[in-house]
C-alpha positions in Angstrom: 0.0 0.0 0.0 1.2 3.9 -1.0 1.1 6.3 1.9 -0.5 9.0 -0.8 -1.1 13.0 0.6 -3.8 14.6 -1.6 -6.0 17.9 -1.3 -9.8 18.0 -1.4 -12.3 20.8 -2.1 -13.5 21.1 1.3 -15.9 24.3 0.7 -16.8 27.1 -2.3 -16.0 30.6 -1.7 -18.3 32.4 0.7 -20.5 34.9 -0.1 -17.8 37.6 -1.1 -16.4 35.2 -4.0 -13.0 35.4 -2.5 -11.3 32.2 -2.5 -9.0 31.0 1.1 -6.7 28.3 1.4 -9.3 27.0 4.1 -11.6 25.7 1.0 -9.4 22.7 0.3 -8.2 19.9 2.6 -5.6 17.9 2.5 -5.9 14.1 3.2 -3.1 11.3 4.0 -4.9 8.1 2.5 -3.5 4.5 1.7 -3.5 3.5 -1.7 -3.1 0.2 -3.2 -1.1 0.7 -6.1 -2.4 -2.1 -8.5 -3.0 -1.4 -11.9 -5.3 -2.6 -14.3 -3.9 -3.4 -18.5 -3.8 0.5 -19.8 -3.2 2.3 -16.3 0.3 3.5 -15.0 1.5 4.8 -11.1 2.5 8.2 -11.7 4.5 10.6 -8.8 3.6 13.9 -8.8 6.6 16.0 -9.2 4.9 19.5 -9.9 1.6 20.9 -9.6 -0.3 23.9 -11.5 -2.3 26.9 -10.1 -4.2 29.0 -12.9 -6.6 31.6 -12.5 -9.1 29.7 -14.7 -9.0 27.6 -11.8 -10.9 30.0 -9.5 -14.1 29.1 -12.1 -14.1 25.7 -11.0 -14.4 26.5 -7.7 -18.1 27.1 -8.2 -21.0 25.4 -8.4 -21.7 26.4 -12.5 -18.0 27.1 -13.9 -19.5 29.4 -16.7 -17.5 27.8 -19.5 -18.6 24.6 -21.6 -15.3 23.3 -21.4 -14.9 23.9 -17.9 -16.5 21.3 -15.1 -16.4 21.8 -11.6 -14.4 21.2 -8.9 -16.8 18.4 -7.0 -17.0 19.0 -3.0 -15.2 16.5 -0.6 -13.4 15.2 -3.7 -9.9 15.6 -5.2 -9.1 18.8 -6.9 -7.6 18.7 -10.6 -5.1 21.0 -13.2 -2.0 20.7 -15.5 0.6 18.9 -13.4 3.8 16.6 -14.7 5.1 13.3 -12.8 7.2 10.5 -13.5 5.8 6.9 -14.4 6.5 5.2 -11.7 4.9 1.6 -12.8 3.2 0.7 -15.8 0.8 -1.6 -17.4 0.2 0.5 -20.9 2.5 -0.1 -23.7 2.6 3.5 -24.2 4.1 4.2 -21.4 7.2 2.7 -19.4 8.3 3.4 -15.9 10.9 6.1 -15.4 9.7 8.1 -18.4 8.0 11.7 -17.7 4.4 12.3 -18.5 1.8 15.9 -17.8 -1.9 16.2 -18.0 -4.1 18.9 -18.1 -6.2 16.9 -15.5 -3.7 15.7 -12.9 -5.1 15.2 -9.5 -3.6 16.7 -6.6 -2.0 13.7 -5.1 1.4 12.9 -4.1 0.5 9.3 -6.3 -1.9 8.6 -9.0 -3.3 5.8 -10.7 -4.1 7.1 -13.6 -5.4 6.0 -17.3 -2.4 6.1 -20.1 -4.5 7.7 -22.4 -4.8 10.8 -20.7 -0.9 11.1 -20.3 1.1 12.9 -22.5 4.9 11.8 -22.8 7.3 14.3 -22.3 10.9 14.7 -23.8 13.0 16.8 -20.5 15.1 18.2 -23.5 12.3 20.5 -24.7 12.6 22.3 -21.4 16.4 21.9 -20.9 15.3 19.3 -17.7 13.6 22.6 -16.2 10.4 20.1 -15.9 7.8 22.6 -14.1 8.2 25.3 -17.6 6.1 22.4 -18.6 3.4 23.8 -16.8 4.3 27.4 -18.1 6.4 28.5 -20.4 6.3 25.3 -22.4 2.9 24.4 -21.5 -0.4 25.4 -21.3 0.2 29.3 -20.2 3.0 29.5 -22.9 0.9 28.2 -25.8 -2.1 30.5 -24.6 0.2 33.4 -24.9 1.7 32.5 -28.3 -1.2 31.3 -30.2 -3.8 34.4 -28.6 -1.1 36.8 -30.2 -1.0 35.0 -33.4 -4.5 34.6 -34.0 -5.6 37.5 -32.2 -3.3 39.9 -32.5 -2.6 40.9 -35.8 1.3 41.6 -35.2 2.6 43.5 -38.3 6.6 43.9 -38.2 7.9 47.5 -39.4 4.3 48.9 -38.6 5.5 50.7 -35.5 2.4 48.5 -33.3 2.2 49.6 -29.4 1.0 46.5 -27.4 -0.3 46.6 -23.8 -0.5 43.6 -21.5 -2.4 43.4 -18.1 -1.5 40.8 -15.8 1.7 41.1 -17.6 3.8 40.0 -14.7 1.8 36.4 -14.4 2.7 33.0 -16.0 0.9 34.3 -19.7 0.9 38.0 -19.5 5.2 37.5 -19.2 5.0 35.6 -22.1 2.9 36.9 -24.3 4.7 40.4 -24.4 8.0 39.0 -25.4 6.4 37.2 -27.8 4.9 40.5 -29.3 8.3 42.2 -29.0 9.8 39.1 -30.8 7.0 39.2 -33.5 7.9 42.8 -34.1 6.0 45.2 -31.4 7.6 48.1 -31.3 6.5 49.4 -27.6 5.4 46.6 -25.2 3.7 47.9 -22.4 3.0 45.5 -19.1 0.9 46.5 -16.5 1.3 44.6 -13.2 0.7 45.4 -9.3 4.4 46.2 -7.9 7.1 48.2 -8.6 9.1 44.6 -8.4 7.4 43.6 -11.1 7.4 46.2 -13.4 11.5 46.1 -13.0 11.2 42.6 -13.4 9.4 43.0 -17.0 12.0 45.9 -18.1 15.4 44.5 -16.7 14.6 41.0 -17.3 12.1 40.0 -20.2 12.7 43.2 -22.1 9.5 45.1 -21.8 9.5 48.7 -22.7 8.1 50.0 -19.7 6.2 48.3 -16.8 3.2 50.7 -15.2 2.0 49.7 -11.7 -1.8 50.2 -11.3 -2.0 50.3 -7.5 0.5 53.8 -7.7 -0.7 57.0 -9.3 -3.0 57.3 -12.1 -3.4 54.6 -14.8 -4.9 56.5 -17.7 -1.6 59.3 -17.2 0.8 56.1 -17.1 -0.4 54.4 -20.5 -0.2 58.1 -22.5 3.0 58.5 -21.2 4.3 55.1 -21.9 2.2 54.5 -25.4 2.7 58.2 -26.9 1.2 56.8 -30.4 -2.0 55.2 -28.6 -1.9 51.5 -28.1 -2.6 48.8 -31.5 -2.8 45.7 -29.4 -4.4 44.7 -25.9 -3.1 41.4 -24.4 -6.4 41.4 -21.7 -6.0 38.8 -18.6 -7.8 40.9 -15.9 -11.0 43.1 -17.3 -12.6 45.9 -15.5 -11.5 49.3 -14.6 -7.9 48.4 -15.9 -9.1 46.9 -19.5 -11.5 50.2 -19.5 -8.7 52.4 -19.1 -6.6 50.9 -21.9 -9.3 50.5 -24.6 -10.0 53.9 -24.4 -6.8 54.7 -25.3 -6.9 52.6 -28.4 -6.3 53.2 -31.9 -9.3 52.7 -34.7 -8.8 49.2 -35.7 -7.0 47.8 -32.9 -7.4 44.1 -31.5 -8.0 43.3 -27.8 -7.1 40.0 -27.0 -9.3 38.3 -24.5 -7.6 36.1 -22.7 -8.5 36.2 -19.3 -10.8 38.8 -16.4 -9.2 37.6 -13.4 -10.5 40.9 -11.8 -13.8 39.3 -12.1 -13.4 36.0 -11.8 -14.7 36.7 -8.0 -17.9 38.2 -8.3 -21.1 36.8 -9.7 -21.1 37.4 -13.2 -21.2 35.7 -16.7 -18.6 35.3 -18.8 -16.8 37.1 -20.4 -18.2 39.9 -18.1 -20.1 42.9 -19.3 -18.7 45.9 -20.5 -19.2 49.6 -19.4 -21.2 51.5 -21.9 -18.0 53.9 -22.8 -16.1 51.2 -23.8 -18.7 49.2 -25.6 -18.9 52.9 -27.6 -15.4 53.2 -27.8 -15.3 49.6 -29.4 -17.8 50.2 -31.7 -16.8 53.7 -32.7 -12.9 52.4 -33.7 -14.0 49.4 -35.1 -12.1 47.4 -32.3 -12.0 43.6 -32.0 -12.5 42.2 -29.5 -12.6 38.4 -29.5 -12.7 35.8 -26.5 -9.4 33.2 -26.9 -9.6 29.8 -25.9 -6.5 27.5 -26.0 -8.3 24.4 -26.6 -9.6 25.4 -30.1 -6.5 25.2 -31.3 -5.3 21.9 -30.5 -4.0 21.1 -34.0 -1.7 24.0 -33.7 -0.5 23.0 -30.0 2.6 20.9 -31.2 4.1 23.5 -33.5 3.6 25.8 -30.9 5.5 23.9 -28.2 8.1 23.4 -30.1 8.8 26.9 -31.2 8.0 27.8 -27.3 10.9 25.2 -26.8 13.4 26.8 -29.0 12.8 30.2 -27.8 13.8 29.5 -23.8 16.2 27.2 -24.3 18.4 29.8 -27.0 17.3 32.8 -24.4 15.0 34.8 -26.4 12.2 34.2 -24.2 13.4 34.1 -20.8 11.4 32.3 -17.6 9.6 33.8 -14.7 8.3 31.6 -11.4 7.6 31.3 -8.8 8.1 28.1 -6.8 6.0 26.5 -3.4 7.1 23.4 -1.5 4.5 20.5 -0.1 1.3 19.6 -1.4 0.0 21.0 2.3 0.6 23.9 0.7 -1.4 23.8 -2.4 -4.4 26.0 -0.9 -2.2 28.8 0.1 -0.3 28.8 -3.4 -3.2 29.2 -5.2 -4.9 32.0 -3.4 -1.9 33.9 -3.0 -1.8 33.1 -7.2 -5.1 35.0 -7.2 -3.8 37.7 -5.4 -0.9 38.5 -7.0 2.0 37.0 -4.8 3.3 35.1 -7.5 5.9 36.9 -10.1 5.9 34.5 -13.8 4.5 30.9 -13.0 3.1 29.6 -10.2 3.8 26.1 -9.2 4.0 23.7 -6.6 6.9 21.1 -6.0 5.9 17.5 -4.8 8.6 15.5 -4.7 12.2 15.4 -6.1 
């Protein structure tokens, strides 16, 4: 039998939406580690926390592709292991394997099929950027600026990415400045993280929205108005930037984690200015979603691959040890505590 440690969802937020580490449990079962033919024994090694997460915390997740998080039973995300025992041809022990649905346990039986190999060279062994950079977050923030964006080198484009200090927004404006941005513009919560985004991923300037006045920061930073809106947070912030936008620019709707906490559909509705504003610049404004564009997923990896390991993107995060502390990773995620990716480390 497998001493395992895994988390539950104990509770759903209370009646102010916000999320505390006290709404999940964590458990020490005994599991028997027998496998039926097509299952493996995976151990945990890291463990995602995503903002998209917080939508599964409740009762109706407000996305198709989306369910939720079940009370009293084990919670769910990306995570990446290492095949412990095997009985699926597939798959053999000592080999290194993510899902998008990985349970929060320390040990998982789990079904082959829903196991994706993974080759440690893609990340230069740096296994948990397969949960960002190289993973899901990475290929959000490379194919939403590809499809979405409408990047056009020499054409002198200003983009402007909220959240820009988190595991997509960091990505997703070095990929603009690679694709030929000429201003890229991050806004984030800390003056820590706006040096981070100059000094270290090469943004043009990093404006702090809890100091000063946000409207004054973006004409000062984005002289020529702003072309492209990388959007992961909605609400006052994503107000004040599409008003500043140019006639026939594209916001890219990635995420509204400002609003992720309140009861509200998604995506959430707009003020009437910036529905005007939208409509009066012939602004697109599209909602992304990764998984449409699971044909395009392997290219993408790869190409996310090449870029960190020659330098030219580099790698944020922000790393928590012990399942026990899952809870507290993930609110302090939703808070802003974490600088690039957040993960969690299992085991060695």
């Amino acid at each position: 039998m497998l001493n395992v440690k895994r988390v539950v969802l104990r509770s759903r937020p209370g009646k102010d939406g916000l999320p505390v580490p006290e709404n999940f449990r964590v458990e020490e079962i005994m599991k028997s580690p027998e496998l039926k033919e097509g299952q493996v024994l995976v151990r945990s090694l890291f463990l995602s926390v995503d903002p998209y997460m917080r939508c599964r915390m409740n009762d109706d997740t407000g996305a198709d592709y989306l369910l939720p998080w079940r009370l009293g039973e084990v919670v769910d995300g990306g995570g990446v292991g290492v095949v412990e025992a095997s009985k699926n041809q597939a798959l053999s022990a000592g080999i290194t394997v993510t899902s998008f649905s990985w349970p929060w346990q320390t040990y998982n039986v789990m079904d082959g099929s829903l196991l994706q190999e993974v080759d440690p060279e893609m990340v230069d062994g740096h296994l948990s950027h397969v949960l960002g950079a190289v993973g899901m977050p990475g290929l959000t923030a490379l194919l939403g600026v590809r499809e979405k964006g409408h990047v056009t080198p020499g054409s002198h484009q200003t983009m402007v990415i909220s959240g820009a200090a988190g595991a997509c927004g960091s990505i997703a404006g070095q990929i603009g400045r690679l694709d030929g941005c000429e201003r890229v513009v991050g806004i984030c919560g800390s003056e820590q993280k706006c040096q981070a985004l100059v000094t270290e991923l090469g943004f043009t300037a990093g404006i702090n929205y809890k100091k000063g006045d946000i409207s004054s920061a973006l004409r000062e930073h984005c002289p020529a108005g702003i072309d492209i809106y990388f959007d992961n947070v909605g609400g006052p912030i994503s107000d004040a930037v599409i008003s500043q936008m140019n006639p026939g620019g594209h916001v890219i709707l990635c995420g509204q984690i400002s609003q992720y906490n309140k009861d509200v559909p998604y995506p959430p509705p707009l003020s009437e200015d910036t529905q005007k504003a939208l409509c009066h610049k012939n602004i697109t404004r599209e909602r992304f979603v990764v998984l449409n564009y699971i044909e395009k997923h392997a290219e993408g990896l790869v190409q996310l691959s090449r870029w960190v390991k020659t330098g030219q993107i580099k790698v944020l995060e922000t790393v928590v040890n012990g399942i026990e502390n899952m809870g507290e990773a993930f609110c302090s995620m939703m808070t802003g505590g974490n600088i690039g990716k957040q993960v969690v480390k299992i085991t060695d």
